[in-house]
PAROVEX-216609 format. One record per residue: y, x, z of N, C-alpha, C, O in turn; residue in one letter. Coordinates in steps of 0.001 Angstrom, whole numbers, padded with zeros to 6 digits, always signed. Layout:
<votis>
YXZYXZYXZYXZA/...
</votis>
This chain:
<votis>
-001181+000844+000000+000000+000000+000000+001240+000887+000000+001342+001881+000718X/+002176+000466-000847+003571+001392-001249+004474+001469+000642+003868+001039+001623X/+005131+001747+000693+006134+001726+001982+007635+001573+001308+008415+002219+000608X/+007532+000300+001975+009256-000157+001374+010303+001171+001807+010210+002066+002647X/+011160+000865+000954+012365+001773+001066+013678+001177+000475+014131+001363-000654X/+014331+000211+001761+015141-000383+000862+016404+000711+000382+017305-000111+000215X/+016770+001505+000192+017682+002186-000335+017075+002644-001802+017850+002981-002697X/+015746+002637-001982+015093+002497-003479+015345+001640-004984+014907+000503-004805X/+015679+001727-005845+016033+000453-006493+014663-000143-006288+013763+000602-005900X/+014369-001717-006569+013518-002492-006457+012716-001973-007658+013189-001782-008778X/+010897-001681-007129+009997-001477-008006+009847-002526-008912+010171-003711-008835X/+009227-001792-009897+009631-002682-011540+011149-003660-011663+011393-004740-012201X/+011801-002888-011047+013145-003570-011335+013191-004924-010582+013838-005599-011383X/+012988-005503-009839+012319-006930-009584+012755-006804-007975+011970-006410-007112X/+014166-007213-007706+014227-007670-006402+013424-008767-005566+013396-008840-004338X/+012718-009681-006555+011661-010349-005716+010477-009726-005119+009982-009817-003996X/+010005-008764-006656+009102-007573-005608+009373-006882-004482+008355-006710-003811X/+010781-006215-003810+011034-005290-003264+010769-006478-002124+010003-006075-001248X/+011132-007570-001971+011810-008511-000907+009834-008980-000239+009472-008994+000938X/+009080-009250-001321+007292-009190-001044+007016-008386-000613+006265-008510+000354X/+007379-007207-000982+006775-005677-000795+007223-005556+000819+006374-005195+001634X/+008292-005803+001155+008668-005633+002270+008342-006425+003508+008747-006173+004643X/+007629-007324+003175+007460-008900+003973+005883-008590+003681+005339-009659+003959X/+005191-007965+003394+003862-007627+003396+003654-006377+004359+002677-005765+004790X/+004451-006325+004435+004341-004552+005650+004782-005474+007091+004636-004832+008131X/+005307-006912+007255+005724-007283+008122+007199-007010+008319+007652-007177+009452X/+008014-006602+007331+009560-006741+007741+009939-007797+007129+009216-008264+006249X/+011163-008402+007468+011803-009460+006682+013218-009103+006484+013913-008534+007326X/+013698-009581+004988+014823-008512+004917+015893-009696+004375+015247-010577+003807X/+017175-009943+004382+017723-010566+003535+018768-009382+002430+018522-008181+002325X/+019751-010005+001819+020817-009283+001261+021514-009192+001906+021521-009805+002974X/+022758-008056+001379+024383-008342+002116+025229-007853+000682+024699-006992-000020X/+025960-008174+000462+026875-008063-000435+027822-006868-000468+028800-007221+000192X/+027971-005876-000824+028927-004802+000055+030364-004937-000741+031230-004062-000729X/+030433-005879-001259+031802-006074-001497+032394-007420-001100+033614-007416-001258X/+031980-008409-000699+032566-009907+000093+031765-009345+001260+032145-009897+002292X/+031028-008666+001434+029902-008770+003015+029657-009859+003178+029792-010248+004338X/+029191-010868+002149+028715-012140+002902+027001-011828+002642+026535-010776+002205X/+026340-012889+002991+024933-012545+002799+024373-013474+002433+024568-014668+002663X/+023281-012721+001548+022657-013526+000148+021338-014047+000640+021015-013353+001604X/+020295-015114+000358+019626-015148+000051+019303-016255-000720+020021-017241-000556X/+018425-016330-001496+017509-016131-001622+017519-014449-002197+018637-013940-002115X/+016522-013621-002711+017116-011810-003460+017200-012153-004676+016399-012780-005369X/+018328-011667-004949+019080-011605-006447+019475-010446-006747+019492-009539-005915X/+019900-010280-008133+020634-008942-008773+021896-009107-008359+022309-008136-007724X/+022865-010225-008524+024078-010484-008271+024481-011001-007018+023579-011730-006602X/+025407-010952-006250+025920-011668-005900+026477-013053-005818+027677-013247-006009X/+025549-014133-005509+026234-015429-006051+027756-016078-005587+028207-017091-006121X/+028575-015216-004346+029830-015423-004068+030626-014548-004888+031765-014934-005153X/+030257-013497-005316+031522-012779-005539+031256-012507-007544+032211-012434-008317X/+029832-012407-007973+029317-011747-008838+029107-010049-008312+028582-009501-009281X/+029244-009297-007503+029161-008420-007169+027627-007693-007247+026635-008272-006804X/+027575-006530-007786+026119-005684-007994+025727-005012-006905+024676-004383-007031X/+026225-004970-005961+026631-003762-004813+025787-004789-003875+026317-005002-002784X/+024574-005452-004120+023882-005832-002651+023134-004947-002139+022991-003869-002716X/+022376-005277-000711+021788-004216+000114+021245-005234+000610+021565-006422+000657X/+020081-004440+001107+019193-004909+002146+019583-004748+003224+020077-003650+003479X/+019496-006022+004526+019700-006273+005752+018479-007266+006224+017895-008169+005625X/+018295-006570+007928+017661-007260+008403+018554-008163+009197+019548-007826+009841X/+017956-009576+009027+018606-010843+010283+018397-010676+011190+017425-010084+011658X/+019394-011233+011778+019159-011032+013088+018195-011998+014016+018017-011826+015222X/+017572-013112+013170+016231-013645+013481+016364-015202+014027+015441-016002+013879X/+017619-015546+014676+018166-017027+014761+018661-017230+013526+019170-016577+012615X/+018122-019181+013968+018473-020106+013127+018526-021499+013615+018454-021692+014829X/+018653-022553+012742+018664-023663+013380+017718-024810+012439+017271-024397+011369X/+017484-025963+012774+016680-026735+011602+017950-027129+011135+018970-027379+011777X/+017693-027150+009669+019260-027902+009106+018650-029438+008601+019398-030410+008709X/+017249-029612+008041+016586-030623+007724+014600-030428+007519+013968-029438+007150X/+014207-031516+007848+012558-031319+008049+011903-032394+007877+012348-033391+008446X/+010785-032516+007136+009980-033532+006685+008543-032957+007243+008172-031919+007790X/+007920-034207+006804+006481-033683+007304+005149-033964+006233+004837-035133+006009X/+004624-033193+005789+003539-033057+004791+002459-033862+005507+002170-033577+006670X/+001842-034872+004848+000581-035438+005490-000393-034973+004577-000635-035231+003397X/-001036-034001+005670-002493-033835+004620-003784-034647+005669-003510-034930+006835X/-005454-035019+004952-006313-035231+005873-006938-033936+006648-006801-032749+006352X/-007571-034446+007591-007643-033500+008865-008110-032334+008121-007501-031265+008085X/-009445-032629+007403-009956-031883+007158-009767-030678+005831-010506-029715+005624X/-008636-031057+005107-008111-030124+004798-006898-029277+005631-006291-028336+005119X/-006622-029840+007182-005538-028685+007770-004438-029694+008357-003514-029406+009118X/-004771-030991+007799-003406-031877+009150-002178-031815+008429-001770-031167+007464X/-001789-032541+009064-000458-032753+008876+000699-031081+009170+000668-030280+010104X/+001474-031114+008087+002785-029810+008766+004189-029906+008270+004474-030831+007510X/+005080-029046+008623+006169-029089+008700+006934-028344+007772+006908-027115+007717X/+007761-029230+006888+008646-028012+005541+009825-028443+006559+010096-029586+006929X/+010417-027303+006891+011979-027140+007573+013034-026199+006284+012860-025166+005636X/+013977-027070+006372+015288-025696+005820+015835-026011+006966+016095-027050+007574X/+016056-023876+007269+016131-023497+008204+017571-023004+007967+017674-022421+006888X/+018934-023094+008819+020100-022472+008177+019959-021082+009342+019678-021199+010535X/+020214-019911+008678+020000-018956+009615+021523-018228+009973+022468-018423+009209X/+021684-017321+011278+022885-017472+011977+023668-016398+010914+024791-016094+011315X/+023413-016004+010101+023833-015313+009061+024642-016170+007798+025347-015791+006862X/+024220-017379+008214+024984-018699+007110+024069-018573+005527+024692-018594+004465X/+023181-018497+005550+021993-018710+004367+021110-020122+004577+021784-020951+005189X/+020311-020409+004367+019265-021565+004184+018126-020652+003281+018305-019852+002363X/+016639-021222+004084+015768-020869+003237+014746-022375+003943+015167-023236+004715X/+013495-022266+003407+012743-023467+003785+011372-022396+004458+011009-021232+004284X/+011058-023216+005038+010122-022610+005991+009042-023289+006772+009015-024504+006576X/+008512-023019+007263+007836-024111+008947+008374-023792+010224+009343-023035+010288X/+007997-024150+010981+008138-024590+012174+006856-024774+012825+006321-025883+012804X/+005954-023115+013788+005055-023190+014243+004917-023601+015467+005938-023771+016134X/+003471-023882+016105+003401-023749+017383+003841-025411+017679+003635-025705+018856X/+004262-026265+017058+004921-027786+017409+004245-028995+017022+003951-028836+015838X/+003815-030212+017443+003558-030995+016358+005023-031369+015329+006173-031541+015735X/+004340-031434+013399+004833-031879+012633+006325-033048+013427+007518-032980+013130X/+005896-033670+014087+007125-034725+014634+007587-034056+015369+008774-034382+015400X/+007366-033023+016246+008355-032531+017097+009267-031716+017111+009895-031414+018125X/+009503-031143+015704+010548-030636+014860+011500-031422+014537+011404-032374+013763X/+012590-031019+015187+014003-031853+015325+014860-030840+014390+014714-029633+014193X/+016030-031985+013766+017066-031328+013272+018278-030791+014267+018899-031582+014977X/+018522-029541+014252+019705-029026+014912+018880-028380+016037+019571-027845+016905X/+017361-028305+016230+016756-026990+016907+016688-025837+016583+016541-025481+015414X/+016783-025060+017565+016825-023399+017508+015374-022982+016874+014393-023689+016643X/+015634-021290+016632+014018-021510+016145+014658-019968+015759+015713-019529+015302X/+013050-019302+016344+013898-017640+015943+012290-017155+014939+011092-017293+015187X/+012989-016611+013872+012261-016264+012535+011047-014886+013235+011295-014203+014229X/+009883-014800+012450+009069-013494+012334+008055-013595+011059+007819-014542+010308X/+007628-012479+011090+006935-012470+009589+004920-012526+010018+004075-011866+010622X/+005043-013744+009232+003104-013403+009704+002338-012856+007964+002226-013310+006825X/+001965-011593+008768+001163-011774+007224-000489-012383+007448-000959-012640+008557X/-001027-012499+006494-002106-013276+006390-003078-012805+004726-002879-013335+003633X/-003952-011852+004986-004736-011341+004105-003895-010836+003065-004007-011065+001860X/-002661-009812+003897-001823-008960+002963-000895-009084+002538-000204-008145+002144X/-000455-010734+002457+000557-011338+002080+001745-011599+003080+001557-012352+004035X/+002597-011175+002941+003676-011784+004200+004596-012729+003953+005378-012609+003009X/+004614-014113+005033+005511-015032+005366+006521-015395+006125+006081-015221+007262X/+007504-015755+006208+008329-016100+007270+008110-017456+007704+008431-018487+007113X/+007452-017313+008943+007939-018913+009885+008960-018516+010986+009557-017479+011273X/+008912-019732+011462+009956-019576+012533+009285-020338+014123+008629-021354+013892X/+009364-020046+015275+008882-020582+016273+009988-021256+017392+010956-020658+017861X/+009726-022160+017585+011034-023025+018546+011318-022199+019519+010588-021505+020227X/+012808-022391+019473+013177-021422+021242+013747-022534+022218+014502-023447+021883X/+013400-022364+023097+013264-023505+024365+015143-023610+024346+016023-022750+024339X/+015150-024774+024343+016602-025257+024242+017693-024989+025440+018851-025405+025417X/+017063-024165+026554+018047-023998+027249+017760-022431+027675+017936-022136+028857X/+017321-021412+026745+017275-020082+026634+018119-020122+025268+018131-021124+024553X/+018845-018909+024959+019331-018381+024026+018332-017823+023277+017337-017417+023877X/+018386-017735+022243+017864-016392+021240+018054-014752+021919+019038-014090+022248X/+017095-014594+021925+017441-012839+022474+017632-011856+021160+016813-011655+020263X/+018733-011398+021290+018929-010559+019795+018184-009386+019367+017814-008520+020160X/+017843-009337+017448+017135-008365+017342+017033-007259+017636+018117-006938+018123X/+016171-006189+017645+016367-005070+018285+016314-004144+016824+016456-002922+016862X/
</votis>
C-alpha cells in the first residue's frame, strides 16, 4: 500500500484518488483553499469559491452537526434499517454520511456528532458517532 503524502500532487492526477488513498490508511482529509482559506469539500482541482488552484490538504477538526437525516429501510436480514445523515462539519462543508452506534430514529437534526475513519477490508469511510449533548467535542489532536 502507497503512503499518502499530501504535499504530493495527487497519483494519476486524480484528487479523488489522493482523498481514497488517504482514507484507506485511516486519515481523513478535507481541502483548504490557500487563497480565500475557505474549505472545500467535496476534493476538487479548483476551488469552487474563488476558482483558485492553490488547494491543500487539511485535516478537520472532526465536529459536526446533523444538518438533515432519513432512514433507509432495509429487511432484517439483509442488515436493518440505517441512517443517511448530511453532516455540516465545523469547518462549514456538508458531506453525507451515517450516524453510528444509534438507532436509525434516534438521529436528530441539529446533533453533535464527531467524525473518524473506519476502514473495512482496505477501504476507508467516514462515519460519525453522537457526542452526548452536554459534553463538548474534544478537539483534534
Amino acid at each position: 500500500m502507497e503512503t499518502f503524502d499530501p504535499s504530493a500532487p495527487p497519483p494519476g492526477g486524480s484528487v479523488q484518488r489522493a482523498y481514497q488513498a488517504a482514507l484507506d490508511q485511516g486519515r481523513w482529509l478535507i481541502q483548504r483553499c490557500g487563497a480565500c482559506e475557505r474549505a472545500v469539500f467535496y476534493p476538487r482541482e479548483l476551488c469552487p469559491h474563488c476558482g483558485a488552484m492553490a488547494l491543500r490538504w487539511a485535516e478537520p477538526a472532526g465536529g459536526g452537526t446533523v444538518h438533515a437525516v432519513t432512514t433507509v429501510r432495509r429487511k432484517a436480514e439483509a442488515g436493518g434499517d440505517y441512517n443517511v445523515s448530511l453532516i455540516e462539519l465545523d469547518e462549514g462543508v456538508r458531506l453525507m454520511s451515517r450516524v453510528e452506534g444509534l438507532a436509525p430514529a434516534a438521529v436528530r437534526i441539529g446533533q453533535r456528532v464527531r467524525s473518524r475513519v473506519l476502514v473495512h477490508e482496505g477501504r476507508g469511510l467516514v462515519v460519525f458517532d453522537a457526542v452526548s449533548p452536554d459534553v463538548e467535542p474534544e478537539p483534534a489532536s
